[in-house]
C-alpha positions as CSV (number, residue, x, y, z in Angstrom):
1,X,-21.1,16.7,-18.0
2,X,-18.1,15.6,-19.5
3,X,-15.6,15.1,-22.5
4,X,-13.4,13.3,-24.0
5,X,-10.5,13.6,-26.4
6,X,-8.6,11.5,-28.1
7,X,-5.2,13.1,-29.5
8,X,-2.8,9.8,-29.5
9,X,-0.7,9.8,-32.7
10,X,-0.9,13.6,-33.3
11,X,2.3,16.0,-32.2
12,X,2.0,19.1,-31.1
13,X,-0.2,21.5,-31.1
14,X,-2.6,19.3,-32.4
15,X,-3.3,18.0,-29.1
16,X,-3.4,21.0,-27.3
17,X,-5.5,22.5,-30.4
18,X,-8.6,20.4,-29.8
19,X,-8.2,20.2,-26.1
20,X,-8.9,24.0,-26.2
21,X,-11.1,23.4,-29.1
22,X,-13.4,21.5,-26.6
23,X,-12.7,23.6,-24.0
24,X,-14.3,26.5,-25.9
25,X,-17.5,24.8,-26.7
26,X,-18.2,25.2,-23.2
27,X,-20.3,22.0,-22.8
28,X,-18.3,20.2,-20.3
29,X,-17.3,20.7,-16.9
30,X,-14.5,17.9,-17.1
31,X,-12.6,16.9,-20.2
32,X,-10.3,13.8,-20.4
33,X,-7.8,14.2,-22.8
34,X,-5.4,11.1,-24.3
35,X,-2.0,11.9,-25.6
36,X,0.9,9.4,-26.1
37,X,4.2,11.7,-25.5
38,X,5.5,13.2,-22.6
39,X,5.6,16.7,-24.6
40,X,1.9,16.8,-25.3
41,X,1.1,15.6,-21.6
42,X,2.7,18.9,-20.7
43,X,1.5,21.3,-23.4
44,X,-1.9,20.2,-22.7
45,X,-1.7,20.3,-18.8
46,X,-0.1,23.9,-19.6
47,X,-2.8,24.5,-22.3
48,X,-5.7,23.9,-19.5
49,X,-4.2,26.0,-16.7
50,X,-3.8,29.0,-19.0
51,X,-7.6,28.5,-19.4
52,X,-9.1,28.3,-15.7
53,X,-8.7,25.0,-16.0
54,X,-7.7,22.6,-13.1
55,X,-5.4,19.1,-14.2
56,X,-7.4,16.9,-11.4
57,X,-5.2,13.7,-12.5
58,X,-2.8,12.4,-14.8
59,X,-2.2,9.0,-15.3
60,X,-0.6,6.5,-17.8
61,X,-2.6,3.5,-19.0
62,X,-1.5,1.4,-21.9
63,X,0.9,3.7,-23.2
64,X,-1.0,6.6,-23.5
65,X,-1.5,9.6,-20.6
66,X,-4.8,10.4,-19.5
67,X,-5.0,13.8,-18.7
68,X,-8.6,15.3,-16.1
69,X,-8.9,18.4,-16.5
70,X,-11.8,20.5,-14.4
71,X,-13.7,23.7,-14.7
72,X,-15.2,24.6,-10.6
């Protein structure tokens, strides 16, 4: 199963917030997280490994990074 997160037009750490947020539900095995700055690509990728989580891909599209994140 997986999520999705839509955090373009926050700053930090409200990105990173709910990423974790929905990482703690527990629900999802992948998450896709959007963020539109460079900073909150990284925090969040950071954010994720901390967790046992794996960043499977990061891409831009449209102006916005979409960041895969995985729990094996």
């Amino acid at each position: 199963m997986s999520a999705k997160v839509d955090a373009r037009g926050l700053s930090c750490p409200q990105p990173v917030l709910m990423a974790l947020n929905e990482i703690k539900t527990g629900t999802a095995n992948e998450i896709e997280i959007l963020v539109d700055t460079e900073t909150s690509k990284e925090n969040v990728s950071r954010a994720a490994t901390s967790q046992d989580w794996k960043v499977t891909d990061v891409s831009e599209e449209g102006g916005a990074y979409k960041i895969t994140i995985r729990k094996d």
